[in-house]
Backbone as CSV, one residue per row, in Angstrom:
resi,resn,N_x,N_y,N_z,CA_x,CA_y,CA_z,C_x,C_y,C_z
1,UNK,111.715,10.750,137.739,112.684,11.786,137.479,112.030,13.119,137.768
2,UNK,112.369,13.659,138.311,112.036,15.854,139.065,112.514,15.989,137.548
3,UNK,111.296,17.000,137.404,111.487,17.894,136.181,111.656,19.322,136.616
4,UNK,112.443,20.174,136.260,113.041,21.511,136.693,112.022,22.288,136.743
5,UNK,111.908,23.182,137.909,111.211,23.888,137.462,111.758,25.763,136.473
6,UNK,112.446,25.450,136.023,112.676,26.198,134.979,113.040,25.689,133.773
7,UNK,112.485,24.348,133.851,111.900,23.912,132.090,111.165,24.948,131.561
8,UNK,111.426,24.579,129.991,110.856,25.640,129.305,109.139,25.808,129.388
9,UNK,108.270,26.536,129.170,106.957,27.240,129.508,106.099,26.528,128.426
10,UNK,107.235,26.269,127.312,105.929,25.514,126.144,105.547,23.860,126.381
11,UNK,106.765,23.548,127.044,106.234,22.093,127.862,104.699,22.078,128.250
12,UNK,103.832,20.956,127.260,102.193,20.892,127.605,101.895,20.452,129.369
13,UNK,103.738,19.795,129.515,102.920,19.186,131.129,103.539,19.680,132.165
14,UNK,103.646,21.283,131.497,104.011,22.306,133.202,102.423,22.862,132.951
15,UNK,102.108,23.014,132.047,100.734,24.526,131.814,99.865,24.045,132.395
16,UNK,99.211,24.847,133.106,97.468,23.939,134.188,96.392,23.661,132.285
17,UNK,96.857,23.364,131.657,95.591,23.558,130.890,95.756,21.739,130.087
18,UNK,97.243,21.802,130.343,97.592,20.256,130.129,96.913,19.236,131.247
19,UNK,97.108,19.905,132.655,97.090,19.099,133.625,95.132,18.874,133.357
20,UNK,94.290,19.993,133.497,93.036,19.786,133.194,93.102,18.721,132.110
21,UNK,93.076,18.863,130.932,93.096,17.785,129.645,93.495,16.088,130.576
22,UNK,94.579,15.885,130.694,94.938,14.459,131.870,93.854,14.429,132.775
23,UNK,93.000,15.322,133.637,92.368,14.723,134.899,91.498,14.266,133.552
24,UNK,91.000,15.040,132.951,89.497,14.935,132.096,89.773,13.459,131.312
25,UNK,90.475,13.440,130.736,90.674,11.921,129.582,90.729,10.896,131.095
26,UNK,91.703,11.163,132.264,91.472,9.729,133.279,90.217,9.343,134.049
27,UNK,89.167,10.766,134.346,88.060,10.692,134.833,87.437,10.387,133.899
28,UNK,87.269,10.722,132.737,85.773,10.451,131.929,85.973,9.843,130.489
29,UNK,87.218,9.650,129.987,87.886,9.140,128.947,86.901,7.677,128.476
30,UNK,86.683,6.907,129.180,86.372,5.501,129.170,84.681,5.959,128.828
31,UNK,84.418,6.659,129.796,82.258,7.275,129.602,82.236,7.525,128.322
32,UNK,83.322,8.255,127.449,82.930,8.841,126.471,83.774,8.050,125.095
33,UNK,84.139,6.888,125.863,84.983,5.897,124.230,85.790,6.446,123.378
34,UNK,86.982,7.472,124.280,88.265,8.279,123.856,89.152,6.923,123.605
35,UNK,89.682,7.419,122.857,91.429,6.847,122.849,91.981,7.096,123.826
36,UNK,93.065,6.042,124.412,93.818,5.565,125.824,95.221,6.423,125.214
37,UNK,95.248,7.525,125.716,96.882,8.074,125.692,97.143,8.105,127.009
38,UNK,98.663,7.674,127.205,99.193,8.439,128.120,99.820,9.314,128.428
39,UNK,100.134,9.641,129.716,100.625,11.448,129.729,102.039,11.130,128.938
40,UNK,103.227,10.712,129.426,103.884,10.896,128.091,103.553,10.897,126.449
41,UNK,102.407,10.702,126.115,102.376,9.988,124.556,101.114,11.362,124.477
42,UNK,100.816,11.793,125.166,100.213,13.115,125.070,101.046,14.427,124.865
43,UNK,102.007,14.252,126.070,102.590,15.337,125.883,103.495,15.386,124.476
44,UNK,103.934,13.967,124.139,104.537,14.151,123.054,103.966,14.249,121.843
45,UNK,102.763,13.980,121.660,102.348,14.455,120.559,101.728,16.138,120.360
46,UNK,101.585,16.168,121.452,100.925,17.867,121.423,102.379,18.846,121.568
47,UNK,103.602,18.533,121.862,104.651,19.204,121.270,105.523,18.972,120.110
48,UNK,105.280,18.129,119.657,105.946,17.143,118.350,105.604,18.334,117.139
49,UNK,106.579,19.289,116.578,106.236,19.616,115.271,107.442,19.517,114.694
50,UNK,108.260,18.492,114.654,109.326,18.847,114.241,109.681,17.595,113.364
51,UNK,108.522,16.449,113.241,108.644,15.316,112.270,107.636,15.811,111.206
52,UNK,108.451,15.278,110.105,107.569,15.368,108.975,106.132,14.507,108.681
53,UNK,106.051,13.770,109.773,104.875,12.909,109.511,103.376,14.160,109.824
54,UNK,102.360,13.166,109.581,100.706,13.785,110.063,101.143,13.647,111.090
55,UNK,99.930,14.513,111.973,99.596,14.192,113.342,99.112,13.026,113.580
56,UNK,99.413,12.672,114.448,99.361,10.704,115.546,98.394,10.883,115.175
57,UNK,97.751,9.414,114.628,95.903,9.111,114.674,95.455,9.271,115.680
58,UNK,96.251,8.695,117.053,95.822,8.596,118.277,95.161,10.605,118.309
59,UNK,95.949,11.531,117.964,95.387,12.684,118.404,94.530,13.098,117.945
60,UNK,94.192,12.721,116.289,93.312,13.114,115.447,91.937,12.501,115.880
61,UNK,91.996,11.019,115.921,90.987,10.258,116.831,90.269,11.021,117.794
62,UNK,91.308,11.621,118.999,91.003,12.661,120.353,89.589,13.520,119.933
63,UNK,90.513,13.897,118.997,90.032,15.518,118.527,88.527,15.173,117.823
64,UNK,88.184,14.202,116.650,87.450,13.812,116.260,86.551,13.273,117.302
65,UNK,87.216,12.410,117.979,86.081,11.872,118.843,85.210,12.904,119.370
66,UNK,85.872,14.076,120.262,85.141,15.017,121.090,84.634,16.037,120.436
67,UNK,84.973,16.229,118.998,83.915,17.214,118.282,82.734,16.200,118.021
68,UNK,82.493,15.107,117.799,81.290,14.629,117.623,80.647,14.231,118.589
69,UNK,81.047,14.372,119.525,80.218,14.217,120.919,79.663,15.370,121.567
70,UNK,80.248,16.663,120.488,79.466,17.758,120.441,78.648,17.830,119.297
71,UNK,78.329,17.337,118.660,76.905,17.522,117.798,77.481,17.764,116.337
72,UNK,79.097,18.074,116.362,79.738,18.051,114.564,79.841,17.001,114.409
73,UNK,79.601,17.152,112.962,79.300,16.017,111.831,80.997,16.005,111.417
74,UNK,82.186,15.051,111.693,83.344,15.377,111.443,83.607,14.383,111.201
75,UNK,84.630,14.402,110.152,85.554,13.302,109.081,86.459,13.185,109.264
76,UNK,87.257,12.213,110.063,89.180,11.741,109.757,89.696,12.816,109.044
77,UNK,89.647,12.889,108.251,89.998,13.326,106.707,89.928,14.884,106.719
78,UNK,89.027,15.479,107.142,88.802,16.845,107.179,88.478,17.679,108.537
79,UNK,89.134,17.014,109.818,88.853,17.187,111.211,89.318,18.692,111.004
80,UNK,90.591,18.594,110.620,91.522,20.453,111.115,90.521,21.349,110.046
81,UNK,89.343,21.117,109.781,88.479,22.414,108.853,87.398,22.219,109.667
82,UNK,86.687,21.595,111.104,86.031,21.678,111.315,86.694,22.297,112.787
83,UNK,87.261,22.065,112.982,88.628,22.817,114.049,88.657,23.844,114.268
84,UNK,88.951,24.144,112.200,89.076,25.750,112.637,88.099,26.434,112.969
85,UNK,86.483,25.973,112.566,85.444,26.867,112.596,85.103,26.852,113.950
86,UNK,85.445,25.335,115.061,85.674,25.901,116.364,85.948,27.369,116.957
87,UNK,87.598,26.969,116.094,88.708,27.677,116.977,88.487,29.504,116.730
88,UNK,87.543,29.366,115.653,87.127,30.842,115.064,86.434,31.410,115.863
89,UNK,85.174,30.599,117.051,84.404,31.390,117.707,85.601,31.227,119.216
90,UNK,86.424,30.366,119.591,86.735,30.588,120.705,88.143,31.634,120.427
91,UNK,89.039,31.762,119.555,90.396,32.792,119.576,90.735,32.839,117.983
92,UNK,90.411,33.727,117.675,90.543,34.361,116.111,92.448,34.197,116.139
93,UNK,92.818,34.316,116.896,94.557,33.976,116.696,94.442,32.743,116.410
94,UNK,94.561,32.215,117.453,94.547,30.823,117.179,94.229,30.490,115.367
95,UNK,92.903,30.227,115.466,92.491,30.233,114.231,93.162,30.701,113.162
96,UNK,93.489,31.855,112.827,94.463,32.330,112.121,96.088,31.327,112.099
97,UNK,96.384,30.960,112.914,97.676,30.130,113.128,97.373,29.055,112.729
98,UNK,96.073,28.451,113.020,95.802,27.018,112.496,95.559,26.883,110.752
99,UNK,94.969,28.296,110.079,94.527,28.031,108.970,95.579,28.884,107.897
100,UNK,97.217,29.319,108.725,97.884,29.549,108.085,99.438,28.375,107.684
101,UNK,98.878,27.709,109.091,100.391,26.565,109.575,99.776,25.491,109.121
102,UNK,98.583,24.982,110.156,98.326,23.633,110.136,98.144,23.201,111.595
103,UNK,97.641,22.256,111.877,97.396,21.992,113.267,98.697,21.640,113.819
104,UNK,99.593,20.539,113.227,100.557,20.005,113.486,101.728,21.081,113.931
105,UNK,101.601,22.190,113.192,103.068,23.818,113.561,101.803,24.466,114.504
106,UNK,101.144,24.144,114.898,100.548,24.937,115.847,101.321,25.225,116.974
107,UNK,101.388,26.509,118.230,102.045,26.124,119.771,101.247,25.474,120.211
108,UNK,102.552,25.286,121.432,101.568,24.150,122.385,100.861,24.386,123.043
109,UNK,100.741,26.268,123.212,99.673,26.828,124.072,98.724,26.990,123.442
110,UNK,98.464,26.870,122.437,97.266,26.460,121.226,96.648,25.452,121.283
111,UNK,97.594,23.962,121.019,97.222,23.017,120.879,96.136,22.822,122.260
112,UNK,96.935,23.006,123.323,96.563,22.256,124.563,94.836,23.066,125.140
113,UNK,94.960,24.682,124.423,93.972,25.411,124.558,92.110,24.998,124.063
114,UNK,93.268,24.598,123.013,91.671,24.017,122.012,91.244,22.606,122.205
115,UNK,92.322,21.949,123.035,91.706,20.278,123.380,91.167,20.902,124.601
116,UNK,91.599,21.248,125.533,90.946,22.040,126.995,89.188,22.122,126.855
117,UNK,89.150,23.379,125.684,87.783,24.179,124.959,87.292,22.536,124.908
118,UNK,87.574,21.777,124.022,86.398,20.502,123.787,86.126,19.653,124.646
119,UNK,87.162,19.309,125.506,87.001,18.746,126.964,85.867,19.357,127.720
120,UNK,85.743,20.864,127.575,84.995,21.807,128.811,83.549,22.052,127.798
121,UNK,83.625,21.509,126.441,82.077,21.348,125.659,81.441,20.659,126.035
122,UNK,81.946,19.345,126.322,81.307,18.218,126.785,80.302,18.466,127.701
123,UNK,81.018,19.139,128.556,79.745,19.363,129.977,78.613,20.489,129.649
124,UNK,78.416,20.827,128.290,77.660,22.091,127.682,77.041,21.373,126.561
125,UNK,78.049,20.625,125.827,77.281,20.268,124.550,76.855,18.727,124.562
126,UNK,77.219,17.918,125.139,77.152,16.792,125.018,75.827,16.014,125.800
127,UNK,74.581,15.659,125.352,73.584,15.710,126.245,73.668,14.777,126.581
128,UNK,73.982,13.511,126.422,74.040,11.577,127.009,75.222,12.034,128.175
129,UNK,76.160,12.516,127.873,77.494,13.347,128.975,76.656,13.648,129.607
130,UNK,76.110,14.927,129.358,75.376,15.521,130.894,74.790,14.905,131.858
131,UNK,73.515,14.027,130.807,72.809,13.071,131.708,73.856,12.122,132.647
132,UNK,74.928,11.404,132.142,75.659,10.350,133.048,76.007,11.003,134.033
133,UNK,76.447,12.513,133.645,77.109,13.097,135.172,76.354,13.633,136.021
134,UNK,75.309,14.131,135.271,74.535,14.457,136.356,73.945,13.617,137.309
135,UNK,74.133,12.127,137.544,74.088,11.372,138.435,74.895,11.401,140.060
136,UNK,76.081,11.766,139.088,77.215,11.573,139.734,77.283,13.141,141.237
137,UNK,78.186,12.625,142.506,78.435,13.663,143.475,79.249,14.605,142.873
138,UNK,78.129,15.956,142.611,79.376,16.926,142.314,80.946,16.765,143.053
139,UNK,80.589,16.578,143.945,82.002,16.976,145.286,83.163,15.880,144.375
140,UNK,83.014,14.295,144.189,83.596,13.867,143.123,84.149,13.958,141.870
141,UNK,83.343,15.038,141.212,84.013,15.318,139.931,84.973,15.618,139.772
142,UNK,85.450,16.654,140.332,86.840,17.317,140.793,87.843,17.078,141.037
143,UNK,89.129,16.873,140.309,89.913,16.680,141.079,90.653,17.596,142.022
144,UNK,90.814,17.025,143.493,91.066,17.998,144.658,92.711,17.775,144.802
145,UNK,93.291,18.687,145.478,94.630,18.744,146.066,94.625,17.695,146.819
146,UNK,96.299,16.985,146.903,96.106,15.888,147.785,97.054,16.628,149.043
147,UNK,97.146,17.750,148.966,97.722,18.374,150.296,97.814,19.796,149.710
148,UNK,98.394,20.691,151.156,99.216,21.861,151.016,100.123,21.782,151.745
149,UNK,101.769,22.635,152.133,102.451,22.972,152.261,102.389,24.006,153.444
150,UNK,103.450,24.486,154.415,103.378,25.530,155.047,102.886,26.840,154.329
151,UNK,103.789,26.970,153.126,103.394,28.376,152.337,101.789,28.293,151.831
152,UNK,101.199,27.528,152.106,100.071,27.456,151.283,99.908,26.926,150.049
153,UNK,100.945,26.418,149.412,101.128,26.233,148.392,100.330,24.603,147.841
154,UNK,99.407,24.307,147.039,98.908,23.582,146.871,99.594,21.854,146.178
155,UNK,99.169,20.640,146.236,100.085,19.408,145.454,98.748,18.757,144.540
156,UNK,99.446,18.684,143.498,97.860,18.237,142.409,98.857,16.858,141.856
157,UNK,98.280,15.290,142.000,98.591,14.253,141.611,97.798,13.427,140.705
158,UNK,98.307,13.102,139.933,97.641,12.812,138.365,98.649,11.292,138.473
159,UNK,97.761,10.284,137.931,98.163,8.833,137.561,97.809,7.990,136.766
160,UNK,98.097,8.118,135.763,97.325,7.345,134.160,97.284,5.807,133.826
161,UNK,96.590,5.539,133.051,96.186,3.687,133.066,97.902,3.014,133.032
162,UNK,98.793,3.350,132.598,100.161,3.257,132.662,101.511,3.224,133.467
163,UNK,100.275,3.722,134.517,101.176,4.067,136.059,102.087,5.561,135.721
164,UNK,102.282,6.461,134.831,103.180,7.591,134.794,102.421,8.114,135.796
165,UNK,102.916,8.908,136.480,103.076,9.909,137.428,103.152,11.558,136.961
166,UNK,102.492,12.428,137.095,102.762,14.041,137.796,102.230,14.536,138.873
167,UNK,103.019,15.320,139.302,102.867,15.789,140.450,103.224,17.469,139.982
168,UNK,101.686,18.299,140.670,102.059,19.535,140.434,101.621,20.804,141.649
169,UNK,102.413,21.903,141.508,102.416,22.249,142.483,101.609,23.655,142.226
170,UNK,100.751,24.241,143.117,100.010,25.849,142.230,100.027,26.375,143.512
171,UNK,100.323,27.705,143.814,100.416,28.640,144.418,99.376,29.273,144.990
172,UNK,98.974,29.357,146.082,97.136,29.609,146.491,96.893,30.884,146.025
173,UNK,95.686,30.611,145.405,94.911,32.230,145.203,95.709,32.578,143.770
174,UNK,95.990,31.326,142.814,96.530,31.573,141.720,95.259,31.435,140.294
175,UNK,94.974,32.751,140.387,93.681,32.552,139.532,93.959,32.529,138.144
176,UNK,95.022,32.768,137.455,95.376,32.447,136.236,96.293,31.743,135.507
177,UNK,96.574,30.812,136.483,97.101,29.580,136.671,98.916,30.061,136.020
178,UNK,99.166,30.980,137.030,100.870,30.953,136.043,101.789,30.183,137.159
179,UNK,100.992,30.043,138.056,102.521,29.335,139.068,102.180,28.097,138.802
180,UNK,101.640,27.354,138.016,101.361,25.940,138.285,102.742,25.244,137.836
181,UNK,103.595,24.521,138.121,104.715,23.715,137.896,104.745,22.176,138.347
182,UNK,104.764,21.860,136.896,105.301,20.634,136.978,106.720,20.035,137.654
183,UNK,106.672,19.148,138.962,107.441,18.880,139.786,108.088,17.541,139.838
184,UNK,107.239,16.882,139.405,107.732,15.517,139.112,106.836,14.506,137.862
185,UNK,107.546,13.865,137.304,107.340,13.071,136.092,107.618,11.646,136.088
């Protein structure tokens, strides 16, 4: 199904910061003994504030897993207080939103911000991480465009253990990623 591109902006799987989070869990998810989400069951939990339940184990798991693969000492139980002291050195808003709402009423440009931040620790904090990749061909790590367009316009294809599909499209020389659109789902 084509998803519009004038879906709404808080959708996690138009924002390039969603699409980073998906390459990262399909490239390295398995190296680092994450939980298996897929892009639907991602996106829906990182926009979901509108059930009264906790947040999905599956996300809490996420989150837990990759703070302790940065060197915190973190508990099921008390993950969103070790979160916040993250989220304190990377965006004092944020933080403030998390330790006035809760993780769960957080936005999704929050949510998706601060899984991004622990995804992009890994390659800083995580020293058994470093070592495995540093094996590896830089030129590989990356995921590359699988084309461009006359306009220049770039195609980024993402495919999860599940077979879902996105397909996204970014605008060349888009350095702050606002044209990125989600095109197909």
């Amino acid at each position: 199904m084509a998803a519009s591109a004038a879906t709404a902006s808080s959708s996690p799987g138009l924002c390039p910061n969603y699409a980073v989070i998906c390459s990262f869990l399909e490239r390295y998810g398995a190296l680092l003994d994450l939980p298996e989400l897929t892009f639907p069951q991602l996106e829906r939990y990182l926009r979901d504030t509108s059930s009264a339940e906790a947040v999905p184990k599956l996300l809490v798991d996420l989150h837990v897993k990759l703070l302790r693969k940065i060197g915190k000492s973190v508990s099921a139980d008390r993950w969103e207080k070790y979160l916040l002291k993250v989220c304190q050195e990377l965006n004092p808003t944020w933080a403030w939103e998390l330790e006035q709402n809760g993780y769960k009423d957080l936005s999704t440009e929050c949510k998706t911000g601060l899984l991004k931040y622990l995804c992009e620790c890994q390659f800083d904090d995580n020293v058994k991480f470093k070592t495995a990749i540093n094996e590896e061909d830089p030129d590989k790590m990356r995921l590359q465009p699988i084309g461009r367009d006359k306009d220049g316009q770039m195609y980024w294809f993402q495919l999860d253990q599940s077979d879902n599909v996105r397909l996204y499209i970014e605008e060349q020389d888009d350095l702050d990623g606002s044209s990125w659109k989600c095109i197909v789902k």
